[in-house]
C-alpha positions in Angstrom: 44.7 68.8 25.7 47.9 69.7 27.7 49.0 67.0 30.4 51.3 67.8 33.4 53.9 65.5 34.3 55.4 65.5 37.7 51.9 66.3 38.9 51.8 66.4 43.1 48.4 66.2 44.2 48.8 65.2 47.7 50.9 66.1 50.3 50.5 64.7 53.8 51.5 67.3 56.9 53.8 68.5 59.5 52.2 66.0 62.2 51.1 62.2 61.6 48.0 63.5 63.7 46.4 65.7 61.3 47.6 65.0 57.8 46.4 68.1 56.0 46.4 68.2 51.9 47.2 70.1 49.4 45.6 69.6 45.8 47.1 71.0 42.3 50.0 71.0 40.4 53.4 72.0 42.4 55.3 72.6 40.3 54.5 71.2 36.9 55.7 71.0 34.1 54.1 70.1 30.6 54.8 67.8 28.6 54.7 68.5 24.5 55.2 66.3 21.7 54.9 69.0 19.1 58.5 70.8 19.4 60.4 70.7 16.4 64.2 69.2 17.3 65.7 72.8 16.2 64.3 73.8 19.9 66.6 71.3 21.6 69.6 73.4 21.2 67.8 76.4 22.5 65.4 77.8 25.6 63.2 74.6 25.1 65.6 72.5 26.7 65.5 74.6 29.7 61.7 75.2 29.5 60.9 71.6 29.5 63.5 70.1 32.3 63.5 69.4 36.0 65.6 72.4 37.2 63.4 75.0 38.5 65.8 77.9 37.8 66.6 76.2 34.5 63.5 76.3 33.4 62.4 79.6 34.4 65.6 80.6 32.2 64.6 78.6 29.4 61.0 79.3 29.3 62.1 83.8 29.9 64.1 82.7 26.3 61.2 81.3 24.9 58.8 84.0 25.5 61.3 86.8 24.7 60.9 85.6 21.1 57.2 83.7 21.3 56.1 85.4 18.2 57.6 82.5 16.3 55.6 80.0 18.2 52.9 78.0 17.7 50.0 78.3 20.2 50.1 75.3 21.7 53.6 75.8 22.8 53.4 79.7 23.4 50.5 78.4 26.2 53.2 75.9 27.3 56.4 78.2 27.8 54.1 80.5 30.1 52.1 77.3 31.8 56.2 75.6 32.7 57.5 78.8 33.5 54.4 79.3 36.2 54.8 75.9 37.3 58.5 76.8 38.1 57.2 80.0 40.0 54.9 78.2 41.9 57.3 75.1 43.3 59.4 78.2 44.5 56.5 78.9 46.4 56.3 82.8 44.1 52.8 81.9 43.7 52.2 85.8 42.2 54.4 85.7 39.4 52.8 81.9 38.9 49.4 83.0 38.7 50.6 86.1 36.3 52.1 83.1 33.8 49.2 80.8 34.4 46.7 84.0 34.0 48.9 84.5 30.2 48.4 81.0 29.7 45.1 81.1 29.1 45.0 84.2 27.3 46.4 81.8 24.4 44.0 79.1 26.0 41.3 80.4 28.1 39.9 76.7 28.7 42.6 74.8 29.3 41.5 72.8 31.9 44.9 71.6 32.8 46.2 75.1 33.0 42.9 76.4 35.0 43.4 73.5 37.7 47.5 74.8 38.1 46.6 78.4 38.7 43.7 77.1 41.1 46.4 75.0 42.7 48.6 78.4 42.9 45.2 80.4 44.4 45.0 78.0 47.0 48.8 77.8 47.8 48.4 81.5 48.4 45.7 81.5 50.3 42.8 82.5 48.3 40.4 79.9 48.6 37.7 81.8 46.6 39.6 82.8 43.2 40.8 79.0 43.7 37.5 77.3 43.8 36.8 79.9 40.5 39.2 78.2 38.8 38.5 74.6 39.8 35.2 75.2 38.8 36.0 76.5 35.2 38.2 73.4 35.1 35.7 71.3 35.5 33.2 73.0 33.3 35.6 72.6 30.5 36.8 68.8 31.1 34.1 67.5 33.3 35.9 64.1 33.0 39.0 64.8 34.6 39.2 63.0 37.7 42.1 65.5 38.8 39.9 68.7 38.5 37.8 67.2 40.9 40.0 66.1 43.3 41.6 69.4 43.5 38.6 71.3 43.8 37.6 69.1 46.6 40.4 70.1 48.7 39.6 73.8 48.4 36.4 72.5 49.7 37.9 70.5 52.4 40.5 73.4 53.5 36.9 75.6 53.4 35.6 73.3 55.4 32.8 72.1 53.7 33.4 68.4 53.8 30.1 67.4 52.2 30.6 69.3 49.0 34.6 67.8 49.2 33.0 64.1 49.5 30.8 64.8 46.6 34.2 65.8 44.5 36.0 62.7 45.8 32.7 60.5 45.1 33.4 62.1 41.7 37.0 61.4 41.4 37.0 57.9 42.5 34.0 57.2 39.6 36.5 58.8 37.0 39.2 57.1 38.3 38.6 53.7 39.9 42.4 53.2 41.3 43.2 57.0 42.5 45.1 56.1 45.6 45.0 60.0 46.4 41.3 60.4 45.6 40.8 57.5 48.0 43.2 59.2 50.6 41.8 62.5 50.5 38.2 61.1 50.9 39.1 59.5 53.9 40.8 62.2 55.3 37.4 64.0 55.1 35.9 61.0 56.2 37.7 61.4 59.7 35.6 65.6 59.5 32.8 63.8 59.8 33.5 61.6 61.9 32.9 58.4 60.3 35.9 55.7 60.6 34.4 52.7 59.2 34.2 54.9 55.8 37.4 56.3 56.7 39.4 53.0 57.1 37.4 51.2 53.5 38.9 54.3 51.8 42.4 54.0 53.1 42.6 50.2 52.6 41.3 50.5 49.2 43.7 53.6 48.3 46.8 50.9 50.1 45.4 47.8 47.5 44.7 50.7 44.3 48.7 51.6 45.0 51.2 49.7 47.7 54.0 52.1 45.8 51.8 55.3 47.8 54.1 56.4 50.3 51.2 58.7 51.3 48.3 56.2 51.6 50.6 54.1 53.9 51.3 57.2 56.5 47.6 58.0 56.1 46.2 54.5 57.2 48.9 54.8 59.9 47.8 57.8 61.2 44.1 56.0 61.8 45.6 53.4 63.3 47.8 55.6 65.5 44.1 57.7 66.3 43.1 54.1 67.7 46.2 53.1 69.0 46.2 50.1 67.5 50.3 50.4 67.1 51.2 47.1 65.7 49.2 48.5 62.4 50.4 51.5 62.5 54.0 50.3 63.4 53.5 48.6 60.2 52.0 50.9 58.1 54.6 53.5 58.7 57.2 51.1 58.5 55.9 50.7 54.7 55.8 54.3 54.1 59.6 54.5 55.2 60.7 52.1 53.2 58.7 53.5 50.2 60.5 57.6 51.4 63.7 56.2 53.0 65.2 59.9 52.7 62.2 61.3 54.3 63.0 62.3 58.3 59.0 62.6 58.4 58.3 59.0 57.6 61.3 57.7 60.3 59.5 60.4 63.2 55.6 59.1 62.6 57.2 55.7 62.5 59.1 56.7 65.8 56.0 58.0 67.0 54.5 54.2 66.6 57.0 52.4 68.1 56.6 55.2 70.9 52.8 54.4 71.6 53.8 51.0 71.0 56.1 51.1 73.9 59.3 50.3 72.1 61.2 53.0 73.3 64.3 51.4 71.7 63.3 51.2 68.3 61.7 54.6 68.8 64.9 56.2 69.4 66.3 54.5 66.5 63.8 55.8 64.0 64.0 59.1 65.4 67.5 58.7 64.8 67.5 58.0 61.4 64.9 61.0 61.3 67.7 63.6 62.3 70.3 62.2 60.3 68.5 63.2 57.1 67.4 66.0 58.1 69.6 67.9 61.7 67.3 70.9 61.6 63.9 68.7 62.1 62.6 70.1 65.9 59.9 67.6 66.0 62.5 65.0 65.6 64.2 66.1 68.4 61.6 66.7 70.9 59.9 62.9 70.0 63.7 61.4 70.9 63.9 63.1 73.7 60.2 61.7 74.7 61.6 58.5 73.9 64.5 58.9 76.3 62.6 59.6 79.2 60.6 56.7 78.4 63.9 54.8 78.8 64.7 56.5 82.0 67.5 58.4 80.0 67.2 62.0 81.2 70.7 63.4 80.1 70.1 62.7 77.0 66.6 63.6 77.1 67.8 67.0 78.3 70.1 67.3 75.1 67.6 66.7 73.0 64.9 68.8 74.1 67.7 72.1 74.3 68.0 71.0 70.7 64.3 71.6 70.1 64.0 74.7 71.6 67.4 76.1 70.0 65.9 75.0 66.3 62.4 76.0 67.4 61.8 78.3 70.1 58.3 78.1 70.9 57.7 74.9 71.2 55.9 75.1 74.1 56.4 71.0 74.6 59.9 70.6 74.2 60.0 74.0 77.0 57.4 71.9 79.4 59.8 68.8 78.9 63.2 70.3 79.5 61.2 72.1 82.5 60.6 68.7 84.0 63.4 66.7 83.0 65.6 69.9 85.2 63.2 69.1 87.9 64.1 65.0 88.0 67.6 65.7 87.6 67.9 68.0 90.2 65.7 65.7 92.5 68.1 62.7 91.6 71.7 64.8 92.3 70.3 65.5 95.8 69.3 62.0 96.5 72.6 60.6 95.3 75.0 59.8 98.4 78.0 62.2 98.4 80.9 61.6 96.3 83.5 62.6 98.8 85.1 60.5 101.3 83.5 60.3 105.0 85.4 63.2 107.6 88.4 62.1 109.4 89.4 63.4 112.9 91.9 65.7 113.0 95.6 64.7 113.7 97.4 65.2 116.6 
């Protein structure tokens, strides 16, 4: 059987309030122990590395001369070259490489579970689920087939059918932090947090290295506002991503509800210096401001928003208001020039 390395199965969303996930391999690449050392020197080298464009390169060399090639490794030039195409998002030419694959390989469960991945990256939630399902016909103990067929269940909306997969995953794979993370998520659908929060604590004690089970326990507490927890919890996942501005804003967003408008500003700080271009960065710090009583910079911040993301309809509403108190305060301020004098005689 083929195994990805640098397999992704989770990835938590754009806002701390509804993490939304994505199951598959993004990007993957196989790993091979077969390869003679004579294809060091040429397009393996490429094929098998980190470098997307590399291996795209590497992998094109391969298969212009694949004849040579055994079939395990003429299934794994195609599968690394798709998995290439599909962490540049070119989820067409992915599922083209994927589809020659498992021409070579037609139940590769590994290789059926990446092109699902790339269905459902593109959209098409039906030829996904096809392929999950073939997946798990083929290896119907792989705990990862199941989980990522039960997030094209979950993105369907059929939360029941997603549980059962996550039921199934966890079984497989007792210490899954994702499998406990993803059930919990749907958990929340159905509106059930004591299950929820036993998922998410479990997930936390299966894997305190899971950046993403720390933001997703987070996000419950912040649903409860119980900030101290959260405060914590996403303090955790920061540590664990210190490059990513998404983990400093939800943990700005803590200390926000929290009332620490201080400590607020400072993770929202840290969230724009890795990353200037991050609106919702912006728009939380200038939130954070006004919670301060600091409106100029609360004005700066929220023209920053709208210039990096013009409809956001929040940082408009805020700037909007923040206009409206600064205007109010310049005409309540006493005038700045000196009182009249009579005139001289």
């Amino acid at each position: 059987m083929i195994n990805f390395s640098g397999l992704r199965r989770l990835a938590d969303g754009k806002s701390m309030f509804s993490l939304q996930f994505r199951f598959g391999a993004l990007g993957a690449a196989l790993a091979f122990a077969s390869i003679s050392a004579a294809h060091a020197k040429d397009g393996w080298t490429g094929c098998r590395g980190a470098d997307v464009d590399g291996r795209i390169a590497g992998c094109t060399q391969v298969i212009d001369d694949l004849a040579k090639e055994s079939k395990h490794n003429k299934v794994a030039a195609y599968a690394n070259r798709a998995g290439a195409y599909q962490a540049k998002g070119d989820w067409d030419h992915a599922i083209v490489d994927f589809t020659k694959a498992l021409e070579f390989d037609p139940k590769s469960a590994a290789v059926l579970a990446a092109r699902g991945a790339t269905y459902q990256g593109k959209g098409d939630l039906d030829h996904a689920l096809a392929d999950y399902n073939a997946a798990v016909a083929a290896q119907p103990k792989d705990a990862s087939a199941y989980l990522g067929r039960g997030g094209v269940y979950y993105v369907k909306g059929d939360y029941d059918n997603a549980i059962a997969d996550y039921d199934a995953a966890v079984k497989l794979s007792p210490k899954s932090a994702s499998a406990y993370v993803a059930r919990a998520i749907a958990w929340r659908q159905k509106g059930d947090a004591v299950k929820e929060l036993a998922d998410l604590d479990e997930a936390v004690k299966n894997d305190r290295r899971s950046a993403a089970s720390f933001n997703a326990r987070g996000a419950y507490y912040q649903s409860k506002k119980d900030y101290e927890h959260a405060v914590a919890d996403f303090g955790e996942a920061a540590k664990l991503e210190p490059k990513s501005a998404q983990a400093h804003n939800n943990l700005g967003l803590a200390y926000h509800g929290k009332g620490d408008f201080d400590h607020a500003v400072g993770a929202f700080d840290a969230a724009i210096k890795l990353d200037p271009t991050y609106a919702p960065a912006y728009l939380n710090r200038a939130n954070a401001y006004r919670g301060k009583h600091d409106l100029d910079h609360a004005k700066q911040d929220y023209e920053t928003a709208l210039k990096l993301k013009p409809e956001l309809a929040s940082a408009k509403k805020g700037l909007e208001e923040v206009e409206k108190l600064l205007a109010k305060k310049a005409a309540a301020a006493p005038s700045a020039l000196p009182p009249p004098v009579g005139e001289a005689k």
